[in-house]
N, C-alpha and C positions, 0 to 999 in steps of 0.2 A: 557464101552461105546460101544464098540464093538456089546458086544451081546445086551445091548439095542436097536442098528439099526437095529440089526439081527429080533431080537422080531417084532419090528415097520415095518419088511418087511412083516414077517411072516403073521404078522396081515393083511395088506394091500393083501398079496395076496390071503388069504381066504376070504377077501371081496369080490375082483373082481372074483373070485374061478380059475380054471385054466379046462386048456377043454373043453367037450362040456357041463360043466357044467355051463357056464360062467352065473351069471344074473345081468340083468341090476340095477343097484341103482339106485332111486331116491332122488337123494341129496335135490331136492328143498323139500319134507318130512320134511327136517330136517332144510333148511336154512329161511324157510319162515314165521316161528314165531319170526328170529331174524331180517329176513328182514321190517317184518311189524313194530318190535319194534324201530328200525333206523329209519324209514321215518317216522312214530307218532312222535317221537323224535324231525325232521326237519321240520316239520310244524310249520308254526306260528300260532299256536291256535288263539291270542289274535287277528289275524286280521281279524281270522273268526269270532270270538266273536262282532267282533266291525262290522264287516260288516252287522250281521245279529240283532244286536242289543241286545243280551242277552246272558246270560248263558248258557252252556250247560248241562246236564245231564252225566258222563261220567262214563261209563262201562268197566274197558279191558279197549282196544283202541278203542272203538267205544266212539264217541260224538254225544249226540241226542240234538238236539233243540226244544222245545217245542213251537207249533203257536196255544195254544188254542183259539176258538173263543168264548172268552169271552164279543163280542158284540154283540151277538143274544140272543134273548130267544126264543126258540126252547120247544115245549110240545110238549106228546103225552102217548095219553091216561089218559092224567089229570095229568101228573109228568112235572114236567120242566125241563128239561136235565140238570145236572151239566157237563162242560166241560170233567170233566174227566171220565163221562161217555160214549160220544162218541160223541164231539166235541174237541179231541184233536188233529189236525194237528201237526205233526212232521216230521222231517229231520234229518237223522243220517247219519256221516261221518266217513266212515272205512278206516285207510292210508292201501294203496296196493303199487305197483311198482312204479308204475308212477302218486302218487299224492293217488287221496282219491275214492274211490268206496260212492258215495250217492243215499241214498233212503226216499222216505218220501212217505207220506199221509195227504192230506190237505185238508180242509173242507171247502166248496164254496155251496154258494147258487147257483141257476139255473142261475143267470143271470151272474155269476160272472166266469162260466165254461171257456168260448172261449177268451176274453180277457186274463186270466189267464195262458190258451192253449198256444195262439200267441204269447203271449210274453216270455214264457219259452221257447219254440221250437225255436224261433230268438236268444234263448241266448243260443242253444248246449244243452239243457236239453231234456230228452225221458221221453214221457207219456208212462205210463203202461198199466192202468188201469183209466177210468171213471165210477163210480157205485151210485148205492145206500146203505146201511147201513140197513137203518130205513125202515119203511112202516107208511103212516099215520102221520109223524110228521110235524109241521106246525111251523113254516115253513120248507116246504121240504129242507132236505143235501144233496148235493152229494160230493163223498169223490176222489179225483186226486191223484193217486200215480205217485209217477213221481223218475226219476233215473237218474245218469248223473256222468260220469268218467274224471278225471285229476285235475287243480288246484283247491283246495279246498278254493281258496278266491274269483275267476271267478265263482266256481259252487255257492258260498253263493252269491254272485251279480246277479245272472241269480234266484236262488230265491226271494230274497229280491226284485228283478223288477216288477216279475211275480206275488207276494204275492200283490205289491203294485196295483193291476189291478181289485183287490177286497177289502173288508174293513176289512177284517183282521189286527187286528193290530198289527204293526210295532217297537210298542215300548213295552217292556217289562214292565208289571203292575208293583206298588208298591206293596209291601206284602199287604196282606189283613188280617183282622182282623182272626184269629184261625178257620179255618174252625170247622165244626160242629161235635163235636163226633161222631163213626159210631153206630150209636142204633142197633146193630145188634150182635148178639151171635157167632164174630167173630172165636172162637176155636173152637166153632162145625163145623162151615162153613171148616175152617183151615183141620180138620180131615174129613171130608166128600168130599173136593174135590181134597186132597192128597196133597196137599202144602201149605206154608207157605201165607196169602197174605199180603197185604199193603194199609194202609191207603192213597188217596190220594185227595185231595180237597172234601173231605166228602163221596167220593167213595171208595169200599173194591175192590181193584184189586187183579188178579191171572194171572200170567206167567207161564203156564203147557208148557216145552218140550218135543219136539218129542223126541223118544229116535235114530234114522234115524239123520244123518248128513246131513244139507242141504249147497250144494252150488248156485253160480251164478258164470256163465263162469271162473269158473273152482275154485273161492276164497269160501272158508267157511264163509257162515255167522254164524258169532260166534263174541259175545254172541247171543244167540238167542234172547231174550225179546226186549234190545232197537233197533234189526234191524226188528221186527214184526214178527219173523217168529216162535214164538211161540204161545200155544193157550192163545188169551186174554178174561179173562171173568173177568166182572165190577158188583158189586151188589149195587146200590143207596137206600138206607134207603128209606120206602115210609110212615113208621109209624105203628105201632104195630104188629112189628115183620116182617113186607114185605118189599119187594125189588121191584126194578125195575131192571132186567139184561140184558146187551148186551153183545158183544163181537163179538171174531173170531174163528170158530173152523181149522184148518189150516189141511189140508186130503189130502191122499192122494185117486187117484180115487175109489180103492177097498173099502176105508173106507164111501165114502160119504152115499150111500144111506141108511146103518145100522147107521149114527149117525142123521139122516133123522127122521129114524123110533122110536130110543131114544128119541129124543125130542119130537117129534111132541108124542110119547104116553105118554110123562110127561107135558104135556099142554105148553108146549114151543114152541113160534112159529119160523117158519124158515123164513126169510124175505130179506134173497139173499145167491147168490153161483156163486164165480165168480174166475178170479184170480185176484192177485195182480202184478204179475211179468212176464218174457219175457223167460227168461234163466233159469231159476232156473233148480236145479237136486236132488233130484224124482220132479215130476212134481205136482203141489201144488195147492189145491182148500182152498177157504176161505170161510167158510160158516159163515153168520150173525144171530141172532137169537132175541128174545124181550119175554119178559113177566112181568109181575108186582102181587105177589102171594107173598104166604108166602116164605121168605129166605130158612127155612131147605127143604120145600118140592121141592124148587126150585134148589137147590143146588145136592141134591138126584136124579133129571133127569136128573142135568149137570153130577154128575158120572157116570150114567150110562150110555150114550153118549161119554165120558170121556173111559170109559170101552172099547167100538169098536176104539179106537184109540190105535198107535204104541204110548204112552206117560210112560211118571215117576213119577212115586211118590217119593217127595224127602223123 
């Protein structure tokens, strides 16, 4: 027993080292993947569920809400946007120290901005970001990120109030009948833009991360995908063989204007560049993009675009 304490000193004092060699540890390193899993733990999910009216999505410890606006119809360029191509409003809830780190993106029409504004700000919630997306769609989107830190049942009420100030709805659809096969040569897509993607309401989604760690005052957002901070690229079936594509390219400054010149020389258009967040670490541009062309060839100037970016191929 003896030399067991011996060892257990031993140990300890080449941690803290002795001299002028001494360095500091950062214990939170090590304590704060078990701290985030405690307090995910002590949340009451179910009453944020029931506050916001539906299910969540859950990654890790992150929980994402989904607010598609599934009561617009939105065209452009003669496609009709399916929700999940870029009318998905969502809100994800990361547990941190004191309660939950939230962020979202939410879809409002023009008139629906400032009521939507006032009434989250009166409820302790920070706007980020107000933007555009799209160019040319009819009816015009614009897309509110919005953020807000501590109880995770107060922050789903402070959305839930703020949502209700536009016609976004509230209540969670019933299942819908099988969405649509994706008519599209998903494996090639799959091998040409280095990931895996997923079907979803008849849209092929892509989560490409940075290979770069990002945080927000000072927390990892991790997973990347349900907190936005990967690149999202959407490809909607248009009919023999084409797509409609949007998304987010997420750059850092050095990268923006070479995935600029990627796109725009693969007929892809660029149709905003903005940020999404306040804090973040590296500092983070989201560039929006549009086109409606064939999948492979479309797909082949998201690589190469793809290519001037810090990202992985899984």
């Amino acid at each position: 027993m003896r030399h067991t304490i011996s060892a257990l000193i031993g140990i300890g004092a080449c941690l803290f080292a002795t001299g002028g060699s001494a360095q500091k540890i950062d214990w939170q390193v090590f304590a704060e993947p078990f701290v985030s899993s405690a307090h995910a733990q002590a949340i009451d999910w179910q009453k944020v569920d029931d506050t916001l009216g539906r299910k969540p999505a859950v990654t890790g410890d992150v929980h994402r809400y989904g607010f598609p606006r599934s009561d617009l119809a939105v065209t452009l360029d003669g496609v009709t946007i399916k929700p999940a191509l870029a009318l998905g409003g969502w809100v994800a809830f990361k547990p941190m120290h004191d309660g939950v780190m939230a962020m979202g993106d939410l879809v409002l029409l023009e008139s629906e901005i400032n009521p939507v504004m006032l009434k989250m700000i009166s409820n302790g919630m920070q706007i980020t970001a107000v933007h555009n997306h799209l160019l040319g769609a009819s009816p015009a989107t614009f897309y509110m990120h919005v953020a807000g830190h501590g109880d995770p049942v107060k922050i789903a009420a402070a959305i839930r109030d703020g949502l209700a100030e536009s016609k976004t709805p509230l209540t969670a659809a019933a299942p819908a009948a099988p969405p649509p096969a994706i008519d599209l040569d998903t494996a090639q897509l799959d091998q040409i833009i280095g990931v895996k993607g997923q079907a979803n309401g008849g849209v092929y989604q892509f989560n490409v991360p940075r290979r770069d760690p990002i945080t927000e005052e000072g927390m990892a957002l991790s997973p990347v995908g349900p907190l936005g901070v990967a690149i999202g690229i959407n490809f909607q079936p248009t009919g023999g063989g084409k797509a409609a594509i949007t998304g987010d390219f997420v750059l850092t400054n050095d990268e923006v204007n070479p995935v600029i010149m990627a796109l725009r020389t693969h007929g892809i258009d660029v149709t905003a560049l903005h940020s999404h967040m306040l804090d973040e670490q590296p500092r983070l541009f989201f560039m929006h993009f549009w086109a409606n062309d064939d999948a492979v060839k479309l797909a082949k100037g998201l690589r190469a675009a793809l290519d001037k970016t810090a990202t992985t191929k899984s």
